[in-house]
C-alpha positions as CSV (number, residue, x, y, z in Angstrom):
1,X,-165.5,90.7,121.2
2,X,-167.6,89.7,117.8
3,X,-165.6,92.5,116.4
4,X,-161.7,91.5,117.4
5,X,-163.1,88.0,116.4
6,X,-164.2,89.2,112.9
7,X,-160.8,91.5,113.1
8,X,-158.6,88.6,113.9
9,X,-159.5,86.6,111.0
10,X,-158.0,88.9,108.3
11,X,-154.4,89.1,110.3
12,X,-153.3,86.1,108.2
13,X,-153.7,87.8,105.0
14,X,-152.4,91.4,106.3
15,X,-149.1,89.5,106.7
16,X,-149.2,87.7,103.5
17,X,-150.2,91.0,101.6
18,X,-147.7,93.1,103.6
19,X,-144.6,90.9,103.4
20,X,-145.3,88.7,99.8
21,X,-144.3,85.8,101.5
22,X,-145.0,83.1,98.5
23,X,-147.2,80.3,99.8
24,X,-148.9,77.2,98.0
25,X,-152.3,77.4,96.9
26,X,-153.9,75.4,99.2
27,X,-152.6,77.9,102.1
28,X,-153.9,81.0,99.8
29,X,-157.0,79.8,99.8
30,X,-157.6,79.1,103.4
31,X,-155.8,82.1,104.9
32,X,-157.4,84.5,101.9
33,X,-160.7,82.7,102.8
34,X,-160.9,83.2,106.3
35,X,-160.2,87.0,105.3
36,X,-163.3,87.1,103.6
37,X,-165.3,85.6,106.1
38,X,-164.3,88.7,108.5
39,X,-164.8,91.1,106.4
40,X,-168.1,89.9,105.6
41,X,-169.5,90.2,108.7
42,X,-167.4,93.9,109.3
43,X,-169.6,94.7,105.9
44,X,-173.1,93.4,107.5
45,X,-172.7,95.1,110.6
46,X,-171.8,98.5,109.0
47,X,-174.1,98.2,106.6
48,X,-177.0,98.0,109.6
49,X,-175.5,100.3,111.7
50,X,-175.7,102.9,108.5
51,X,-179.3,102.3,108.4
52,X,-179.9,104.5,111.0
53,X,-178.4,107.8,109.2
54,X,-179.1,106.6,105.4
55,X,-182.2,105.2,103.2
56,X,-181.8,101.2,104.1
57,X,-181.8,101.1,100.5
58,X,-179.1,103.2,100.0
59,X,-177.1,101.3,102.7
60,X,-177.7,98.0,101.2
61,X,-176.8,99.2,97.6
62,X,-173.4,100.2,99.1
63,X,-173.1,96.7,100.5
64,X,-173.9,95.2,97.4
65,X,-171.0,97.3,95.4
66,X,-168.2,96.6,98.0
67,X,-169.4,92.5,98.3
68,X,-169.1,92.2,94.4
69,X,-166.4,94.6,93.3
70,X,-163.7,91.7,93.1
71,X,-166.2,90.8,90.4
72,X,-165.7,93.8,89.2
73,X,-161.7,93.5,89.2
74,X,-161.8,90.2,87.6
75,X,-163.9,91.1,84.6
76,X,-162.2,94.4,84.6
77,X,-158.8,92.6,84.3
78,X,-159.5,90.1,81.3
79,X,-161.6,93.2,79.2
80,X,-158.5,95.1,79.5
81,X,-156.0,92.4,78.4
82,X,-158.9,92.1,75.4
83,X,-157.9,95.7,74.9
84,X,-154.0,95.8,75.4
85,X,-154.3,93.2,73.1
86,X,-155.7,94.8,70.4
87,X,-159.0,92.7,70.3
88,X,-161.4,94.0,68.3
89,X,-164.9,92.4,66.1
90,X,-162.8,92.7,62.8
91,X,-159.5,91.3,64.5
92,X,-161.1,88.1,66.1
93,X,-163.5,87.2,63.2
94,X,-160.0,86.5,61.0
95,X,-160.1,83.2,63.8
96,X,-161.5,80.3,64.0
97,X,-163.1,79.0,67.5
98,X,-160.6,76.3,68.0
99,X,-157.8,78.9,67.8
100,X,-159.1,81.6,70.2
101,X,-159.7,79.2,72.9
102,X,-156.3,77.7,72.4
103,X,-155.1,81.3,72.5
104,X,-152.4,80.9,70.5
105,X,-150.5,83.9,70.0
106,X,-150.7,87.6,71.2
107,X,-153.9,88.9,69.8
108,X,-155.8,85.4,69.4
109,X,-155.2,85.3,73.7
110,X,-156.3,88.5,73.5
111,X,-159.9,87.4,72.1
112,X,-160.1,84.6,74.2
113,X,-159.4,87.3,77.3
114,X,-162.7,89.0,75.8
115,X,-164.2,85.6,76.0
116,X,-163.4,85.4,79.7
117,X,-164.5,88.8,80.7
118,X,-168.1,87.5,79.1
119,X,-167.9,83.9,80.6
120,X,-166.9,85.8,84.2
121,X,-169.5,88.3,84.5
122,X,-172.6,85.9,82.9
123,X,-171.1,83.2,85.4
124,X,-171.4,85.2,88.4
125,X,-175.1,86.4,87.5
126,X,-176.3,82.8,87.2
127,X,-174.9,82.0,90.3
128,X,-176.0,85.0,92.0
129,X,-179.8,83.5,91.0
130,X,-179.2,80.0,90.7
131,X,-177.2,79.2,94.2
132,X,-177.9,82.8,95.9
133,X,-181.3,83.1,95.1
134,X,-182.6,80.2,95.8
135,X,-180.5,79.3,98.2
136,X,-180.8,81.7,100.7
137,X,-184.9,80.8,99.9
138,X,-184.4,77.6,101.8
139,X,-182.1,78.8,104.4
140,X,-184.6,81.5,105.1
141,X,-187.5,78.9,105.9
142,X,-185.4,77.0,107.8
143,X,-183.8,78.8,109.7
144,X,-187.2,80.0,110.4
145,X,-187.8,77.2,113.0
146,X,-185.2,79.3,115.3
147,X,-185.8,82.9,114.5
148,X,-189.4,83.2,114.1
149,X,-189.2,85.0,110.8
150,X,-192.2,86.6,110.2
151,X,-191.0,86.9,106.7
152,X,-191.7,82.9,106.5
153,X,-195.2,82.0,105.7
154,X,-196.1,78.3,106.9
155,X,-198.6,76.5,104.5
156,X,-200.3,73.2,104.0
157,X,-199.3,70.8,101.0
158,X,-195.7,70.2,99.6
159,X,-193.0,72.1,99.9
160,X,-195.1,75.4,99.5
161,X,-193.6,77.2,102.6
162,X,-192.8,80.8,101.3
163,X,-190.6,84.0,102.0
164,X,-192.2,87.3,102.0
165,X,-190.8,90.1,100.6
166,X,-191.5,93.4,101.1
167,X,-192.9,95.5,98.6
168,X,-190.5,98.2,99.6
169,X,-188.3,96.5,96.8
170,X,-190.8,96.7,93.7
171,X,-188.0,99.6,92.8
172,X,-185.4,97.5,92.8
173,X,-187.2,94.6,90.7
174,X,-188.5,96.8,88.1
175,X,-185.2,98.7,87.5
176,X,-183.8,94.7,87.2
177,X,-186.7,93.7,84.8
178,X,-185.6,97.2,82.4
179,X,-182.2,95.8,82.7
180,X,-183.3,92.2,81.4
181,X,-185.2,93.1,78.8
182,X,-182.2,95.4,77.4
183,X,-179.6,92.2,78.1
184,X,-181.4,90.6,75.7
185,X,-180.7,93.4,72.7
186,X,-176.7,92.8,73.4
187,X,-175.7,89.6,71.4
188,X,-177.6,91.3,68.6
189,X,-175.1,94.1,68.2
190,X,-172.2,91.4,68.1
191,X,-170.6,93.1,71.7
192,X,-171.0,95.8,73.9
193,X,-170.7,99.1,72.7
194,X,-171.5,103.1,73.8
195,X,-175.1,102.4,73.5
196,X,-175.2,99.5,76.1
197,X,-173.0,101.7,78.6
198,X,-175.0,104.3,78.7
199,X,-178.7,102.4,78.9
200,X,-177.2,99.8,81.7
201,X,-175.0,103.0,83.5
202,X,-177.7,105.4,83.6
203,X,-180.3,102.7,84.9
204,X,-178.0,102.3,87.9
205,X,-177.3,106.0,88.0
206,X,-181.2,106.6,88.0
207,X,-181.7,104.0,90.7
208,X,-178.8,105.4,93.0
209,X,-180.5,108.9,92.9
210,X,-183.7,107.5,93.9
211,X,-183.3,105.7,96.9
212,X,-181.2,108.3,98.6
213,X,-184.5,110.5,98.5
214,X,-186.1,107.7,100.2
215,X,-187.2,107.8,103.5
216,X,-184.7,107.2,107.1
217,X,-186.6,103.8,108.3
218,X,-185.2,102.9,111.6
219,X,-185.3,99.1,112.2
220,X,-186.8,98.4,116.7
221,X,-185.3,95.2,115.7
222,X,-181.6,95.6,115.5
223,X,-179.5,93.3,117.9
224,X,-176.0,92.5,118.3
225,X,-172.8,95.2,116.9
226,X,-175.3,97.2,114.9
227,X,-177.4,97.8,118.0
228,X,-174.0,98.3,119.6
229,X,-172.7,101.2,117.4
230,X,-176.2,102.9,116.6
231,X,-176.0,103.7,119.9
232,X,-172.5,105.6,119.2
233,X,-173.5,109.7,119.1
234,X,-172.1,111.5,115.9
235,X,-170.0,111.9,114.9
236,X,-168.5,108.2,116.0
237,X,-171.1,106.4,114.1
238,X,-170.7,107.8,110.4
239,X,-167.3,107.4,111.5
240,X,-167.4,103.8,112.6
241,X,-169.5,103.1,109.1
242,X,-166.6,104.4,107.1
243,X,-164.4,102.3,109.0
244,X,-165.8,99.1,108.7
245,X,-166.8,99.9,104.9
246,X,-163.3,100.9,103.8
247,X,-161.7,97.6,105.9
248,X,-163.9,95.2,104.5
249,X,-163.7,96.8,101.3
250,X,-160.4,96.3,101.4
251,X,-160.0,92.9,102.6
252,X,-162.6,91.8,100.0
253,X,-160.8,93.7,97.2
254,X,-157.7,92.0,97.5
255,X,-158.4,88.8,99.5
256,X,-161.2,87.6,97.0
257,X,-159.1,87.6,93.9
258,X,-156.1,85.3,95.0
259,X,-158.5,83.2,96.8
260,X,-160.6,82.5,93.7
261,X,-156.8,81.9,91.7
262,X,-156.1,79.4,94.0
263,X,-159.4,77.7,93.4
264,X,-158.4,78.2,89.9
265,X,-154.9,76.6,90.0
266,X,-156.0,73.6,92.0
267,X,-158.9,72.9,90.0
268,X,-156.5,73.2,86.7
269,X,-154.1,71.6,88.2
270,X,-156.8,68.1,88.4
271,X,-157.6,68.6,84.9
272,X,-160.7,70.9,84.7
273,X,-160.7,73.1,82.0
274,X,-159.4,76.9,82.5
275,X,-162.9,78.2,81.2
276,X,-164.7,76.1,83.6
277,X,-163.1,77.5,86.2
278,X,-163.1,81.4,84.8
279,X,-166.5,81.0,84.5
280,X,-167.8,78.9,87.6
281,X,-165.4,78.6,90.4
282,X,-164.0,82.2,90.5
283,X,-167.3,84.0,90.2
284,X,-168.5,81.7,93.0
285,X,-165.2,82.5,95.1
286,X,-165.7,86.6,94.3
287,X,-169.4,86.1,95.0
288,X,-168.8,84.5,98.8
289,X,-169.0,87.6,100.8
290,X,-172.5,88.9,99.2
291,X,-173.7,85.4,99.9
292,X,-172.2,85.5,103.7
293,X,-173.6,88.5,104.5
294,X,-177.2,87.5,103.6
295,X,-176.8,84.5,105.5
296,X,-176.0,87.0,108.7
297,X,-179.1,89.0,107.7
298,X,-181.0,85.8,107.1
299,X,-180.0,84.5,110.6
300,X,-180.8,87.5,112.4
301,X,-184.7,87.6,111.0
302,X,-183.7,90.2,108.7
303,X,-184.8,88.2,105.7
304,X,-186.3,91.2,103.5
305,X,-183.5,93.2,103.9
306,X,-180.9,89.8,103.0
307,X,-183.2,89.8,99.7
308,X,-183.4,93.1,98.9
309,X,-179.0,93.1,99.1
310,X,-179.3,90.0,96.8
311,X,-181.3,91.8,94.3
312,X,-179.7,95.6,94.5
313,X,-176.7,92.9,94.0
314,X,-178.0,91.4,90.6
315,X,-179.1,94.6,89.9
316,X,-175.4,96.5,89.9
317,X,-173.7,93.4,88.2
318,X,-176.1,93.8,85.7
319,X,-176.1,97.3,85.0
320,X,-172.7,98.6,86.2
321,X,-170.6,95.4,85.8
322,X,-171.7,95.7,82.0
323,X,-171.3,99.0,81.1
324,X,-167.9,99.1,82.8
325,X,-165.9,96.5,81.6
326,X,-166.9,98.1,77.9
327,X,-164.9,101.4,79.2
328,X,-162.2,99.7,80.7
329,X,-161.7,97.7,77.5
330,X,-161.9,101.0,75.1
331,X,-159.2,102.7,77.6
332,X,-156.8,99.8,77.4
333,X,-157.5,99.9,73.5
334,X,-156.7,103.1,73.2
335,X,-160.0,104.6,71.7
336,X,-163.4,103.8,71.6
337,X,-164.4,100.2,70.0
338,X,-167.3,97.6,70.9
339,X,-165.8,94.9,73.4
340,X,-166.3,91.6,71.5
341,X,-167.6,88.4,72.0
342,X,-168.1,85.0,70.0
343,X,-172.0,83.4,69.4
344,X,-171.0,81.0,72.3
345,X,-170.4,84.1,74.8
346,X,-173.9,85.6,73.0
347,X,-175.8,82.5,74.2
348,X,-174.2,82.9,77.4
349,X,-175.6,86.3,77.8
350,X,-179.1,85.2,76.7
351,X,-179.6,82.0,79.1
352,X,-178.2,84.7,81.6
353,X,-181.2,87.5,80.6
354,X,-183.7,84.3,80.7
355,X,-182.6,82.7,84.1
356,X,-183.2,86.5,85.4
357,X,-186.7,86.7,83.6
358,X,-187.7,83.7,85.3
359,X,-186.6,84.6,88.8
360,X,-188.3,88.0,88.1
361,X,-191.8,86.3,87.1
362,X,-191.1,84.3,90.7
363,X,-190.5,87.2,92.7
364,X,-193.2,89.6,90.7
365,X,-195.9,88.4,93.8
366,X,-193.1,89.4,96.5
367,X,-192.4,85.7,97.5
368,X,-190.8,83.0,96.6
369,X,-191.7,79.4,98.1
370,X,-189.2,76.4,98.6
371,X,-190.6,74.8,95.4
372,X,-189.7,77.6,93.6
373,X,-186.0,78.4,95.4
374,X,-185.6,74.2,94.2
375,X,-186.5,75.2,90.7
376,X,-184.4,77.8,90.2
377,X,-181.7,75.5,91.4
378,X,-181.9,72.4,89.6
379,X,-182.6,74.4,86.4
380,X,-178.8,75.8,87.1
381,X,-177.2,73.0,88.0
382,X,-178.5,70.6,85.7
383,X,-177.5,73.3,82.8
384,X,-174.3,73.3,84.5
385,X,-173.5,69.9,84.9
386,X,-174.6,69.0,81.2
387,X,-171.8,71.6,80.5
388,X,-169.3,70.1,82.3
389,X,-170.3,66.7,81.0
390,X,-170.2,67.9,77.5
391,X,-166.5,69.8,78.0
392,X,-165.3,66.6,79.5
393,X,-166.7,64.2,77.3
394,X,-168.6,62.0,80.5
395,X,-171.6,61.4,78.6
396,X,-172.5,61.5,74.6
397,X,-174.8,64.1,74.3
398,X,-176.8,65.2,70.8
399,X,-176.3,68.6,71.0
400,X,-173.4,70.9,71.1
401,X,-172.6,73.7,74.6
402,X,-173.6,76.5,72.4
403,X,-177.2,74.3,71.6
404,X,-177.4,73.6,75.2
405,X,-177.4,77.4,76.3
406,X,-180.4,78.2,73.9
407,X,-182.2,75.4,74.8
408,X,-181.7,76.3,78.6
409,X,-182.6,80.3,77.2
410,X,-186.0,78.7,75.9
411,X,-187.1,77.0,78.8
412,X,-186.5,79.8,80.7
413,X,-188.2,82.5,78.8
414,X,-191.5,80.0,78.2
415,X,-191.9,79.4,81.7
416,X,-191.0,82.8,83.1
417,X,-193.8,84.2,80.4
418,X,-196.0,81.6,81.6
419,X,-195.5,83.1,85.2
420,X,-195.7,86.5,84.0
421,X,-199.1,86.0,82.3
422,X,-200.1,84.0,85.4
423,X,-199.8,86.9,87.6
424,X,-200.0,89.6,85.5
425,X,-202.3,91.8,88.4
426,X,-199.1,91.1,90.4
427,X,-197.2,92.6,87.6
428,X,-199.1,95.1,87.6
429,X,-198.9,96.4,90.9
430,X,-195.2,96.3,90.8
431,X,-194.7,98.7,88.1
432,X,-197.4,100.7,90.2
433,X,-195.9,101.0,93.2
434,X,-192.6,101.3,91.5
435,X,-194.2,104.5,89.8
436,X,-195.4,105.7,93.2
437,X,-191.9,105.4,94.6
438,X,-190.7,107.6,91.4
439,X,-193.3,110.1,91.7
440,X,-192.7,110.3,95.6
441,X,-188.7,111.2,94.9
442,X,-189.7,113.3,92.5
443,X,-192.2,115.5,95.1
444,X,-195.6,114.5,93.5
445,X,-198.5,112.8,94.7
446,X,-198.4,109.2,94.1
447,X,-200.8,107.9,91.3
448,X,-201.9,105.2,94.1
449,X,-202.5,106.7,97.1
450,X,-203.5,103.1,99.1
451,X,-199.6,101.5,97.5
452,X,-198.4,104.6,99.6
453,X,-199.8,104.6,102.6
């Protein structure tokens, strides 16, 4: 029944994307939203049910890729037009700022497009941290009340009610702190280019091959459709996975992006700026399923594996995301050249590298308490909302966007250092167990033989 229920919400946008019946935005949305919102929970459950024949890892790294690849479609659609275009770091230098963002004519639109592919992907990121993050934080806690998390640790004084992670995910945060530090080296070589490809690429690559060595770990606390189908004998079940992998997939792949262009046409359409939108309101339209199935995780008590999704998430857009949209942007080119970028989209990229520094310093002690989720948040919406004030000319501010985004980068980096330095025994044991977990795949004998057991 949960199923046909799940099922039934993506009819509406099977007919609309069988027939091409033209509707208005509003109806996009809601029909193309509701579409997501099935597949969603098709992805959760298949991604449980796999747990019993794959690593969990594994299966959640899957689920990550097939919540975010409309993110991956977007991006992959304005670097492209960058390319087409014939945008290139000598071509867009002969313009001025004014003009690229006006995009007037064929190859200054086609700078901006390069623009958009940066503001896309370094949108979604924040909002992965700044609303996912943290948000599914204090969902976790307080859902707690109902599911009896043990994840949730309950302590005296103000808002100091944690989530604990398991360590099982050091791997995961220590191939996204490599990743950070190297996002951080990419406005200095004026785009991205081979070099950035094949560090962020082979990361991911690296990361992919390790956790399919990992162990099987079956879960005594499965309930509900994954229960249902690990029951299933084989060859049904792999079957079943593949089924409701390549549906959802589906759905998501082509329900996400006009449901994030509607969003986009009605915002325009009330006078926010196209940018604004690229940037915010699509990423967090493409980034709805990964956060509604977390939110099913989260509700079912399954609060380490909803985090560790979150993270193998951040981790993919951060490695793959990058490194792809470079090669789709040298294949509509025509030959190899380093996707460019302005020194606004550069700032964008570092604020993006600190925000993840920070939330990597939070989560280096495997926890993260409410007054930490409520940090992370009101450090990216007041950024944002400054923005927007500044773009719309609400409020008169000192300081330009582009000082804004460095001043944001600053406060992020001091405090996440700060947190690091704090904890660096923490620290320390992350990389260690992450270094077990290597030398484990690898078939040695871990250097720590207490962080394996």
């Amino acid at each position: 029944m949960q199923v046909a229920v799940a099922l039934a919400l993506t009819v509406g946008w099977i007919y609309l994307f069988i027939s091409g019946i033209e509707v208005g935005n509003l109806t996009t949305v809601a029909v193309s939203g509701f579409a997501v919102l099935g597949a969603s929970f098709l992805l959760a459950w298949g991604a449980e049910t796999a747990e019993k024949d794959v690593p969990r890892a594994f299966a959640i790294a899957v689920l990550a890729i097939l919540a975010v690849a409309p993110e991956y479609a977007v991006d992959a659609l304005y670097a492209w037009n960058a390319g087409a275009g014939g945008a290139t770091t000598e071509a867009c230098r002969q313009f001025t700022a004014a003009e690229i963002e006006s995009a007037s004519g064929g190859l200054a639109r086609a700078c901006h497009d390069a623009n958009l592919a940066i503001a896309n992907m370094t949108g979604a990121n924040r909002i992965l941290i700044g609303i996912g993050w943290a948000g599914i934080a204090v969902f976790t806690v307080w859902r707690a009340a109902k599911t009896r998390d043990p994840a949730v640790q309950k302590r005296d004084g103000f808002l100091t009610d944690a989530v604990q992670l398991d360590t099982d995910i050091a791997t995961e945060i220590s191939f996204l702190f490599l990743a950070t530090m190297w996002a951080f080296l990419v406005p200095l070589g004026g785009g991205i280019g081979i070099l950035d490809t094949l560090f962020l690429v082979g990361l991911y690559v690296a990361y992919i091959g390790l956790v399919l060595k990992s162990d099987i770990e079956h879960s005594e606390h499965t309930v509900g459709v994954p229960k249902y189908f690990q029951e299933w004998s084989l060859p049904w079940r792999p079957l079943v996975v593949l089924a409701l992998f390549g549906y959802s997939g589906a759905m998501i792949f082509t329900a996400v992006e006009p449901f994030a262009h509607g969003l986009e046409e009605i915002g325009v359409a009330n006078g926010i700026p196209e940018f604004f939108m690229i940037q915010w309101v699509a990423p967090l339209a493409s980034e709805s399923p990964e956060l509604i199935v977390v939110a099913v995780l989260v509700n079912k008590a399954r609060s380490t594996a909803g985090f560790n999704a979150l993270i193998s998430s951040k981790l993919n857009q951060w490695t793959l995301l990058i490194g792809t949209i470079a090669v789709v942007y040298s294949i509509a080119l025509g030959g190899y050249s380093v996707l460019p970028f302005d020194a606004r989209q550069g700032a964008e990229i570092w604020i993006t590298a600190a925000q993840s520094f920070f939330a990597l310093a939070i989560l280096v002690n495997f926890e993260i308490s409410i007054r930490e989720a409520i940090g992370l948040f009101v450090l990216f919406i007041s950024q944002v909302g400054l923005e927007f004030a500044i773009i719309r000319d609400l409020v008169a501010v000192p300081i330009s966007s582009h000082d804004l985004l460095l001043a944001y980068t600053g406060l992020y980096v001091v405090i996440g250092a700060g947190l690091f330095v704090q904890r660096r025994e923490a620290l320390k044991h992350l990389f260690g167990l992450a270094g077990d977990a290597v030398r484990t795949a690898m078939g040695r004998e871990p250097a720590n033989l207490e962080n394996a057991d």
